[in-house]
N, C-alpha and C positions, 0 to 999 in steps of 0.2 A: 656501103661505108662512105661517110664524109671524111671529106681532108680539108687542112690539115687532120694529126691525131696529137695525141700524146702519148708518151708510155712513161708509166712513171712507178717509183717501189709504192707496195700494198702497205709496207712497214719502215717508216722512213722517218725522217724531220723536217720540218720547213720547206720543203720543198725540194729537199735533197734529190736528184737522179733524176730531174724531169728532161725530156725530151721530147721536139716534135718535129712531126714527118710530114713535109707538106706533099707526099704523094709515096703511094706503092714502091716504087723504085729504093726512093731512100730508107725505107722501112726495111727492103728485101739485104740491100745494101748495108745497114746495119745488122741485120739479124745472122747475118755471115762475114761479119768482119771479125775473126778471131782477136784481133788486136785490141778492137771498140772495149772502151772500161764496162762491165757489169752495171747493171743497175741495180743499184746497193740499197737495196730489201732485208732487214732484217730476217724476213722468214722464205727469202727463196722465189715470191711472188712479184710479177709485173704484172700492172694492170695496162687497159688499154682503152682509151677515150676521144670521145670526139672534143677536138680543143672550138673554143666557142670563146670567139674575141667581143669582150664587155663594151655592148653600143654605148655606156657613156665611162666607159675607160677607167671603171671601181672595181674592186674585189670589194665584197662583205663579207665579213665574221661577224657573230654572234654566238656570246657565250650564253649559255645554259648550268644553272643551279637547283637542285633539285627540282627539276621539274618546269620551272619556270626561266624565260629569256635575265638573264643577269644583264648583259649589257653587248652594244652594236659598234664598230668602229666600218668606216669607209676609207680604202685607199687605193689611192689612184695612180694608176701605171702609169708608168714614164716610157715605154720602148716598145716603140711598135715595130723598129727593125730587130729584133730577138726577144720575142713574148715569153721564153721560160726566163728571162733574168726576173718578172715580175713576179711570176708566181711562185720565185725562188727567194725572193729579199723581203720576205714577211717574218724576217726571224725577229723574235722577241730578245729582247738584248741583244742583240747584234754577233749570235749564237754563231752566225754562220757565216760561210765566205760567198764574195760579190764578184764577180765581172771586175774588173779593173775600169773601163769602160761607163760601165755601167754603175759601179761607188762612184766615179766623180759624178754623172750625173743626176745621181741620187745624192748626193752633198750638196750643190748646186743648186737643186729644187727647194729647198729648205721642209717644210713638215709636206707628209704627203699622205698621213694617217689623221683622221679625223676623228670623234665620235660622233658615232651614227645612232638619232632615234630610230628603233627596230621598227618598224610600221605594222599594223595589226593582221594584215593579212601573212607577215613571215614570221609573226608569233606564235599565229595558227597552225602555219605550215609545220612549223618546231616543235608546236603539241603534239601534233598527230604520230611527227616520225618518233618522238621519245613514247608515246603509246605503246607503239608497237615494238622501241628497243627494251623498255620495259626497266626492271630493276638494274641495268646495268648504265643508264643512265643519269646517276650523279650529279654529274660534272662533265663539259667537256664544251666543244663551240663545232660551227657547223659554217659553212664557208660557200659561198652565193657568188649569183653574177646577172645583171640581168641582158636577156639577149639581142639582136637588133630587131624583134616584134615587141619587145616590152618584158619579154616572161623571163620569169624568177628560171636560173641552173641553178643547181644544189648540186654541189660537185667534193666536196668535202666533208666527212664527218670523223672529229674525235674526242672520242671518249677519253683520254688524257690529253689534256690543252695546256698548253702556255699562256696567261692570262697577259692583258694588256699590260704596257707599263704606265707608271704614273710619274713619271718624272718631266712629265712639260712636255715630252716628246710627242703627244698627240693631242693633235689640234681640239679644240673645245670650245670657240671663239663664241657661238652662238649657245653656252650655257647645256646641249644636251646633259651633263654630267652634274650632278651640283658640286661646287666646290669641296673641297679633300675626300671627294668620292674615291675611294681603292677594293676594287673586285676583290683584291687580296687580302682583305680584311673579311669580306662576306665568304670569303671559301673560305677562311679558318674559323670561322663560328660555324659554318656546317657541320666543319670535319668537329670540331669540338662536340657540337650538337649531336651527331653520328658517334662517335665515343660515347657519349655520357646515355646512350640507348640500353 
């Protein structure tokens, strides 16, 4: 096993209940702390990961529409003295709660979400896994990192996604996006599309 890990719920939100153990002890330590809060899994599940800090300090998403990459955003952590505040303040509309700490300085940074051109080879990589998820892949985005050799983690997938927002809030400076692009107009002509089958 690599340390740090993570444990975090199989059925969550944004990043809800993440946790990391930067050795055996504090794992064993929590797993016996009657006290310690649950990790709040809708279905009763914690998963268990090796945590893998992003050598140039992005998380990607990429959302997926029938079949095909819809659209990429990059955004770049801010705390490398507590790494689950990052992987936890990805909420869309600001769904969820922050670090005290950690919202100022994420207020402070000003945008820290970009759109990201998907690159061809993590287009590929998004055919193949929706291949094999098959008809239950819709809709949904798939959550990336790359590591300090270069290589693509694939460390999240879901099938019901919160789609970007459009309100200025992320960055576009270099035109990835064309103007009043909204994912959320391309997802309700699917679902329309999909009705009217």
């Amino acid at each position: 096993c690599q340390w740090p890990i993570l444990i975090k719920p199989n059925s969550a939100g944004f990043g809800a209940g993440i946790r990391i153990f930067a050795n055996e002890e504090e794992l064993l330590r929590f797993a016996t702390d009657v006290s310690a809060d649950p990790i709040p899994s809708e279905d009763g599940v914690a998963l268990l990961q090796e945590y893998v800090r992003p050598a140039d300090d992005s998380i990607y998403r990429v959302w997926f529409l029938r079949g095909r990459v819809q659209c990429g955003v990059r955004r770049v952590l801010l705390d490398s003295s507590n790494p689950t505040n990052d992987f936890t303040s990805g909420c869309a509309g600001g769904s969820c709660s922050l670090d005290l700490d950690y919202a100022r300085k994420k207020s402070k940074a000003g945008t820290t979400t970009y759109a990201w051109a998907v690159t061809d080879d993590v287009k590929e990589d998004i055919a193949r896994i929706l291949r094999v998820i098959g008809d239950d892949s819709d809709a949904g985005s798939i959550e990336l990192l790359y590591d300090e050799t270069g290589c693509k983690v694939y460390f999240d997938l879901n099938l019901l996604s919160t789609l970007p927002l459009v309100d200025g809030s992320i960055g576009n400076d270099t035109g990835v996006w064309p103007d009043e692009y909204n994912p959320w107009s391309e997802l309700s002509e699917a679902i329309i599309g999909k009705l009217a089958c």
